[in-house]
C-alpha positions as CSV (number, residue, x, y, z in Angstrom):
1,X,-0.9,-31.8,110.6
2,X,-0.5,-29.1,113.5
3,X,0.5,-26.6,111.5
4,X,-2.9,-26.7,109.2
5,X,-4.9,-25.1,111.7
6,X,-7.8,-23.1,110.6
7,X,-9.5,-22.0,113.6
8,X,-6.1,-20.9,115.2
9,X,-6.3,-17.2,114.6
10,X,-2.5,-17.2,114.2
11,X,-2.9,-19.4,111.3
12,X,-5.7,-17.5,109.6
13,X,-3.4,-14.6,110.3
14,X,-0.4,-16.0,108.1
15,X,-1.1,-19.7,106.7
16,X,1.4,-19.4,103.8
17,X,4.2,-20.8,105.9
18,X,1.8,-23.7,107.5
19,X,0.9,-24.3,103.2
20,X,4.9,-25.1,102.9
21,X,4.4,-27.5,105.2
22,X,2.2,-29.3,104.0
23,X,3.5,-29.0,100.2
24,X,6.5,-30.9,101.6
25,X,4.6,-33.8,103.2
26,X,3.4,-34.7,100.2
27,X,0.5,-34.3,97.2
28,X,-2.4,-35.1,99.6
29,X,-3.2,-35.2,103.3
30,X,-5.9,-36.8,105.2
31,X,-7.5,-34.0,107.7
32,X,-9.0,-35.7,110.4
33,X,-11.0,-32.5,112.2
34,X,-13.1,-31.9,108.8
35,X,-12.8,-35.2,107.2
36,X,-11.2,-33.9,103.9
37,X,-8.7,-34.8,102.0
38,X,-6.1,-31.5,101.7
39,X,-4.8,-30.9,98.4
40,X,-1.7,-28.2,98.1
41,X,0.3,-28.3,95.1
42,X,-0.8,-26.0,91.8
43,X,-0.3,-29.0,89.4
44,X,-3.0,-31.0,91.3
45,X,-5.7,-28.1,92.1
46,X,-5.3,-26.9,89.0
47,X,-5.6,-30.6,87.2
48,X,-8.9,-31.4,89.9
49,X,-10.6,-28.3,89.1
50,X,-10.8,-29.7,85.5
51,X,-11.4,-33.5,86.5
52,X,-14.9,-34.6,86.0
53,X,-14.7,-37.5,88.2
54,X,-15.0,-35.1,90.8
55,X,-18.3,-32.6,91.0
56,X,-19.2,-29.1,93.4
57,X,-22.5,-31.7,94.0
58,X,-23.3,-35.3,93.9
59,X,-27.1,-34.9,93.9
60,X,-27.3,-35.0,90.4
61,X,-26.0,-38.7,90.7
62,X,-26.7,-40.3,94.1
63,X,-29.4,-40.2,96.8
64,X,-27.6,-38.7,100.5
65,X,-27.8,-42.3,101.7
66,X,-25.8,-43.7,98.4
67,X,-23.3,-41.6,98.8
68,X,-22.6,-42.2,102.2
69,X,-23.7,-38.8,103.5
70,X,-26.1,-37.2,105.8
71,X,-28.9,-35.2,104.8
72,X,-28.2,-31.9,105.8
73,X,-30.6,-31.0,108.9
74,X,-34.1,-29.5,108.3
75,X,-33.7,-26.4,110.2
76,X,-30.7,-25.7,107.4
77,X,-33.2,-26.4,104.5
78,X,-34.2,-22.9,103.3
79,X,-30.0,-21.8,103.2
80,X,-29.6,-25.2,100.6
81,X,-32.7,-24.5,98.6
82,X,-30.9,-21.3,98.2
83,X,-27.4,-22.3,97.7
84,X,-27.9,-25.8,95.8
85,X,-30.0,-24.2,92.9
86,X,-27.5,-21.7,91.7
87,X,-24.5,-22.4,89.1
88,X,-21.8,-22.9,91.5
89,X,-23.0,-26.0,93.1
90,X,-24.7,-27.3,90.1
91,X,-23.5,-29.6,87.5
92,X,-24.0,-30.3,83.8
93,X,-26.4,-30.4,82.4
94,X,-28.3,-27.9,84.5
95,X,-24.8,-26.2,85.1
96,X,-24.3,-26.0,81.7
97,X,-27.9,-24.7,81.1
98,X,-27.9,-21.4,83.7
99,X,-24.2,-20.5,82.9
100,X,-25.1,-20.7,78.9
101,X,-28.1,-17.8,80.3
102,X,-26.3,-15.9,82.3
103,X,-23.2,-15.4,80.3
104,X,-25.0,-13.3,77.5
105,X,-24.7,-10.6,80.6
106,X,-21.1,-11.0,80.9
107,X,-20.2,-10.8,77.2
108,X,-16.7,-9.2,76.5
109,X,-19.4,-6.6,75.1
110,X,-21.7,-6.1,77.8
111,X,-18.6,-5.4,80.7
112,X,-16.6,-3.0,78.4
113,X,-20.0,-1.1,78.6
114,X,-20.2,-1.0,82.2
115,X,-16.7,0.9,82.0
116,X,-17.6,4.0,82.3
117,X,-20.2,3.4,85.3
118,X,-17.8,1.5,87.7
119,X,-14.7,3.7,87.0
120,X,-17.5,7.0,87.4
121,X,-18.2,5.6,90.8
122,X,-14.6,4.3,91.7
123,X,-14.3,8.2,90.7
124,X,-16.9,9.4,93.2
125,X,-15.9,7.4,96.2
126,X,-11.9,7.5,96.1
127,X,-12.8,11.8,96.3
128,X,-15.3,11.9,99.0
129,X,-12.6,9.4,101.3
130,X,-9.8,11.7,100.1
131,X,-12.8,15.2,101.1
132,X,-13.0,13.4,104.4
133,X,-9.2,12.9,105.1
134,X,-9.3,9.3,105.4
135,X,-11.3,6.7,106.7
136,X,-12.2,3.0,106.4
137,X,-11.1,1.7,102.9
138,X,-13.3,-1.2,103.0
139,X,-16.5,0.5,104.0
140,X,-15.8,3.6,101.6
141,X,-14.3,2.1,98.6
142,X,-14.1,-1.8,98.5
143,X,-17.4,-2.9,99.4
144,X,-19.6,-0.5,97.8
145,X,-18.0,0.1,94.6
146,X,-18.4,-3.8,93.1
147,X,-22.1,-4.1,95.2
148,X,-23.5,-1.0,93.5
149,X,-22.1,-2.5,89.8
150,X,-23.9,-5.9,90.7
151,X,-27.0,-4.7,91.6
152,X,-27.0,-2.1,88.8
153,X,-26.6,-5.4,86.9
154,X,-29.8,-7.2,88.1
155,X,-31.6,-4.4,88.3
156,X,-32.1,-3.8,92.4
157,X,-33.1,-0.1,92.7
158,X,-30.3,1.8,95.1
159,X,-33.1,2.3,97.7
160,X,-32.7,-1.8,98.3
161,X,-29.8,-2.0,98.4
162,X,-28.7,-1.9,101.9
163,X,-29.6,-5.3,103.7
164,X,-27.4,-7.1,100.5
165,X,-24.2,-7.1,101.7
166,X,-24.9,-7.8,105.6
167,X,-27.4,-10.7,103.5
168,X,-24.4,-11.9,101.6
169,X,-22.0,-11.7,105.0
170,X,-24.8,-14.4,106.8
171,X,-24.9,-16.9,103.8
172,X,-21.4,-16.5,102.9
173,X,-20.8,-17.6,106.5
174,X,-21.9,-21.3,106.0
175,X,-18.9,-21.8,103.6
176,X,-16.8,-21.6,106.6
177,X,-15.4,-24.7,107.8
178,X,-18.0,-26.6,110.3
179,X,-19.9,-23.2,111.0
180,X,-21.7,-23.1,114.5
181,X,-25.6,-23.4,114.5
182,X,-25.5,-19.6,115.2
183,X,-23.9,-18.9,112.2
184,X,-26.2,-21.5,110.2
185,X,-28.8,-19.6,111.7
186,X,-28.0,-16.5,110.5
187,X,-27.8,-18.1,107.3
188,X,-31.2,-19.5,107.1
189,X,-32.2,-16.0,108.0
190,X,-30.5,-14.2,105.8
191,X,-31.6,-16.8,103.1
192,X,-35.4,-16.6,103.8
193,X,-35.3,-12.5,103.5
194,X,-33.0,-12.7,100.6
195,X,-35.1,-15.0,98.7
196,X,-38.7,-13.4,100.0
197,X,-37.3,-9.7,98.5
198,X,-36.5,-11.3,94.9
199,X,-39.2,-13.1,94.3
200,X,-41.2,-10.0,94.9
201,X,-38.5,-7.6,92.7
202,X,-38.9,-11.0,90.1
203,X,-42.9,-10.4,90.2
204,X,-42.4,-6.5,89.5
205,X,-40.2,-7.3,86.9
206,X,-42.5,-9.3,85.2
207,X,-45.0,-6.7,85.1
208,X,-42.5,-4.2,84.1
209,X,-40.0,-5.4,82.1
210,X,-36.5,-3.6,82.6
211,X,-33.0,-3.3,80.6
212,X,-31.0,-5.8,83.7
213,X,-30.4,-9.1,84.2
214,X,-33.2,-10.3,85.9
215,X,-35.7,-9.0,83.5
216,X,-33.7,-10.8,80.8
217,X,-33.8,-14.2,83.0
218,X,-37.1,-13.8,83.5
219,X,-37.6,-13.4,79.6
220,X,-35.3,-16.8,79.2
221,X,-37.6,-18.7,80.9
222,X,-41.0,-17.1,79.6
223,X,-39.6,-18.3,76.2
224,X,-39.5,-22.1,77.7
225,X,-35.5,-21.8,78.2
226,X,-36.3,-24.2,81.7
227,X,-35.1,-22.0,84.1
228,X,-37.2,-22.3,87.4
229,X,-38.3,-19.2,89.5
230,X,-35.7,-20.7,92.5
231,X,-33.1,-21.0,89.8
232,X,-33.4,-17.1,89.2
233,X,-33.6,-16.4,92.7
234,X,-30.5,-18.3,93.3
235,X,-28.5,-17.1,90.5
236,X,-29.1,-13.5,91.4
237,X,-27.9,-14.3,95.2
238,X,-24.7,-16.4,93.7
239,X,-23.7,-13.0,91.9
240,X,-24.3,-10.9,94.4
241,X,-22.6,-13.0,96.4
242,X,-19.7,-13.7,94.2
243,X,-19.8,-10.8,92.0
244,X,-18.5,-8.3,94.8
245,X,-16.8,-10.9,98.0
246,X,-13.8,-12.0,96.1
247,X,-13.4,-7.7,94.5
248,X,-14.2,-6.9,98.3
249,X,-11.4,-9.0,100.0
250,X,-8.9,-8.7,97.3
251,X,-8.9,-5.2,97.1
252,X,-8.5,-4.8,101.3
253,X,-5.9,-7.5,101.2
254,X,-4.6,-6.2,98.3
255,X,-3.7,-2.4,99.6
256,X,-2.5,-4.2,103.0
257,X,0.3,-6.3,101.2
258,X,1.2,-2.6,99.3
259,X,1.5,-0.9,102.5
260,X,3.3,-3.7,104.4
261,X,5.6,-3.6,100.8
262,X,6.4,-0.4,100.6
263,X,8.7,-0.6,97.3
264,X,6.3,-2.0,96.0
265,X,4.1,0.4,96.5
266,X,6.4,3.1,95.4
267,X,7.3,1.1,92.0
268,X,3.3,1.4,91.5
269,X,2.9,4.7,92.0
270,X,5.9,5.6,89.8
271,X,4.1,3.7,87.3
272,X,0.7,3.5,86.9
273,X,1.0,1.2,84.0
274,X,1.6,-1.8,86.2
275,X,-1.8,-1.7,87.8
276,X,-2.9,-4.9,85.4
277,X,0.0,-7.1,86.8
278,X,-0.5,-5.5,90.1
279,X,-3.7,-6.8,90.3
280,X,-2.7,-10.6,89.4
281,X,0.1,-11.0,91.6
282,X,-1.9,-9.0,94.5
283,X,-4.5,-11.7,94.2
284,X,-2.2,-14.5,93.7
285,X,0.2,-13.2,97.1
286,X,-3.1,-13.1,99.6
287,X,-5.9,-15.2,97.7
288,X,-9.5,-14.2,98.6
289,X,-10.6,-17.7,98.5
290,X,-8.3,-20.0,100.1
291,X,-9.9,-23.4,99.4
292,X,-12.6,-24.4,97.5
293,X,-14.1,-27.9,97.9
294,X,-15.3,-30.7,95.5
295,X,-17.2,-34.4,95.8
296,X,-15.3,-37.4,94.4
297,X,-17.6,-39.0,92.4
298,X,-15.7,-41.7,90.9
299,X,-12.6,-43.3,92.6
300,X,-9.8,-41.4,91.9
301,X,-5.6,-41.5,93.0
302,X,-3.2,-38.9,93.6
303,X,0.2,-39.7,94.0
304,X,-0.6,-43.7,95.0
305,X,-3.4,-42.7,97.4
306,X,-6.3,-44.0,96.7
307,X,-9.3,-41.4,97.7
308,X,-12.8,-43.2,97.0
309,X,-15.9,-42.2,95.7
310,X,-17.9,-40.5,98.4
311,X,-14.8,-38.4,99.8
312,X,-14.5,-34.9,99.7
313,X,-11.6,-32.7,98.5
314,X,-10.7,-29.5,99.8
315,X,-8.5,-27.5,97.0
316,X,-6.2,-25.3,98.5
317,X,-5.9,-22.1,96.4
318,X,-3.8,-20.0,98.7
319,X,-1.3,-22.8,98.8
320,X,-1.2,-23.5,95.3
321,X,-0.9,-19.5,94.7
322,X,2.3,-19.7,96.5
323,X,3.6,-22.9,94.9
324,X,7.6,-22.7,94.1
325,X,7.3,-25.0,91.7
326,X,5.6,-22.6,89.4
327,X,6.0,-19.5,90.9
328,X,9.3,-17.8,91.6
329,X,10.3,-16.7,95.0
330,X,6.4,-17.3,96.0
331,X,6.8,-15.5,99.5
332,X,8.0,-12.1,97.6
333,X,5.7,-9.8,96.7
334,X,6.5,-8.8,92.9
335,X,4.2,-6.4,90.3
336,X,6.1,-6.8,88.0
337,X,5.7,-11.0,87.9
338,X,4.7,-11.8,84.0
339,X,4.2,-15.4,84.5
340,X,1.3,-15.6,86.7
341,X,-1.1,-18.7,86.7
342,X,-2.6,-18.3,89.6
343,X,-5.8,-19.9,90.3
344,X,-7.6,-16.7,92.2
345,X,-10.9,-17.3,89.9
346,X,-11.1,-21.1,89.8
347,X,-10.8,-23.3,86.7
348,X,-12.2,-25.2,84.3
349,X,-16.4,-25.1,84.0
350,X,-17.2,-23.3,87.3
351,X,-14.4,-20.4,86.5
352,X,-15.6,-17.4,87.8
353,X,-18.1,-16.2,85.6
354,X,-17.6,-12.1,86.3
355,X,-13.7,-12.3,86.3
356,X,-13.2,-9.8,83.3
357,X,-15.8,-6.9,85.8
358,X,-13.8,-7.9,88.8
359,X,-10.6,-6.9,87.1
360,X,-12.0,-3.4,85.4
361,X,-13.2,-2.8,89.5
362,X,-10.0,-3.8,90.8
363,X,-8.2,-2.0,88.3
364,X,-10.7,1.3,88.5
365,X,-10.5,1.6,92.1
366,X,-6.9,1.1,92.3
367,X,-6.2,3.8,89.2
368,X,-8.5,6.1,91.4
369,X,-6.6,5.8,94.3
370,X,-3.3,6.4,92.6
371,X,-3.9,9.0,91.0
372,X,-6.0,10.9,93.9
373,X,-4.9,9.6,96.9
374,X,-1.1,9.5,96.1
375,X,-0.1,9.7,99.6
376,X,-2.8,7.2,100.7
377,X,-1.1,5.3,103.8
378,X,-2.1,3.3,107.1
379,X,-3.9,4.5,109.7
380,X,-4.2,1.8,112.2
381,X,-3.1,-1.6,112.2
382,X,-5.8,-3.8,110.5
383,X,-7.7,-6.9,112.2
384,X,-8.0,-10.2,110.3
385,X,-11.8,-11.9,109.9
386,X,-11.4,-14.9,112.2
387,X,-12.8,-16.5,108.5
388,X,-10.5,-19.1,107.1
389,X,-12.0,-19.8,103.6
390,X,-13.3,-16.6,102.7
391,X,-9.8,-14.0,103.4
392,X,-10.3,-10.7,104.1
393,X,-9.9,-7.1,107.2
394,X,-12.5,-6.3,109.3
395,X,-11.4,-2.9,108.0
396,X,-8.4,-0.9,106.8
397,X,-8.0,2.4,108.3
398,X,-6.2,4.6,105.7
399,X,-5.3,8.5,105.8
400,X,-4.5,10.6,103.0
């Protein structure tokens, strides 16, 4: 197991070739350091993302003690409030019950209307980063392009906006692998201020109903639809949260695989057209989320080994991205790759939720750049996030 490293910066810099290694050990590892059991191949993350013997949480089943876990400590209690009432970690039926509300805002209906808003802004900022010359593609395109769309969403004026994404940085933190107390501390923060500003905007909103998201929760569970005031709270954060990280990292490691592929680039930007393939295979070459983690519920097997209830999985989705077994030449960047099943968004109930407005952002800031940044190239070499599960640049200095 020496080569699955995720603290060795070196490893977080490149782990597709450390993923072939482990592919060719076998179906399932053992990791000692985290306790998890590692899961690499596409047939099998794809197949456990559906199983239902397996579950994001076990709470809805067993006590801590049942399951043979530890309570998480009570300094960390205000980040799991948080975290444990939105969809994500939830299962049916209250899964079933908050995604069923908060789909009506991400109706096939409801996105195509938002066209015109996020491609106006992936407009606006693509121009004032070409006005300036360059700059940092991550601070001036990537991050606040699928932010702004989100909180339009829910409703956060654009004078609040600011504290959401270095909110969203500290609570995404605690997805990391065995995250320090300082970063669980930043979490808790981040989760106290987070949840203190909603439930004030929640209150507002029900004194002034709006045309977003949260007045339309807020409506649901005035008409007795069950959904709890932490629930909302929660399920705006989750979005937040997940409706811009994944468009965020996959658009910065996105335009660093194009530069560091240069025909591919240049195929591209001959033709526009392939910027909806582009996007697939961009997401499937550097995945955003590299593993994703689930609670075995009932005894299961994979591949002879026996893996009990009470065990945790650890799905990897970069490895399974870059599977040969289903993908061709995995380790070659190709836009023009038709057969694409990669698992960038998840599967089965807890898909990703906003995948159709991550892909009109994608595709609406990559169009813009195209098409006025033609030239757009590296500035400086980018540095990695020292992150593991959640992939992305510190930055990426571009110049036009």
């Amino acid at each position: 197991m020496a080569a699955f490293d995720p603290w060795d910066p070196a490893f977080v810099a490149d782990p597709y070739p450390a993923y072939a290694e482990l592919r060719e050990r076998g179906r399932v590892q053992y990791f000692e350091p985290t306790g998890q059991w590692l899961v690499s191949h596409h047939a099998d993350v794809s197949a456990l993302l559906r199983d239902r013997r397996l579950g994001r949480t076990y709470q809805h089943r067993f006590t801590h003690e049942d399951f043979g876990r530890t309570a998480p400590p009570t300094a960390h209690e205000p980040f799991h409030v948080l975290n444990d009432h939105g969809m994500l970690d939830l299962e049916p039926p209250d899964h079933t019950r908050i995604r069923r509300l908060v789909s009506k805002a991400f109706t096939p209906r409801t996105v195509e209307r938002l066209k015109p808003y996020v491609h106006g802004l992936a407009d606006e900022l693509v121009s004032a980063l070409v006005e300036a010359g360059g700059g940092d593609l991550l601070t001036d395109v990537a991050e606040p392009l699928p932010v702004a769309v989100i909180a339009e969403m829910l409703g956060i004026p654009e004078g609040d906006r600011a504290p959401l994404r270095p909110w969203s940085a500290d609570i995404c933190g605690m997805y990391e692998l065995s995250p320090s107390e300082d970063v669980a501390a930043k979490a808790v923060r981040a989760s106290v201020e987070f949840s203190d500003y909603l439930r004030a905007l929640i209150a507002e909103r029900r004194k002034e109903p709006g045309d977003d998201l949260i007045s339309g929760l807020i409506a649901a569970h005035d008409e007795g639809d069950r959904l709890t005031e932490q629930e909302m709270i929660s399920t705006c954060v989750l979005l937040l949260n997940a409706g811009h990280e994944a468009t965020v990292n996959a658009t910065v490691n996105g335009w660093w695989a194009l530069f560091r592929n240069p025909d591919q680039l240049a195929a591209l930007r001959a033709d526009p057209s392939l910027v909806p393939s582009a996007i697939e295979e961009l997401m499937r070459y550097d995945t955003p989320l590299q593993l994703f983690e689930r609670w075995v519920l009932d005894d299961i097997e994979i591949d002879g080994t026996a893996i009990p209830r009470g065990a945790e999985i650890a799905m990897l989705f970069g490895s399974a991205n870059h599977d040969p077994e289903v993908f061709r030449d995995p380790e070659r960047l190709d836009l023009t790759r038709e057969d694409n099943p990669h698992i960038s968004f998840s599967a089965g109930i807890h898909y990703c939720i906003g995948a159709p407005l991550a892909r009109i952002e994608l595709a609406a800031s990559m169009r813009a750049l195209l098409e006025k940044a033609p030239t757009l190239g590296l500035a400086a070499e980018p540095q990695r996030k020292p992150n593991f599960v959640i992939r992305g640049l510190e930055g990426l200095s571009v110049e036009v």
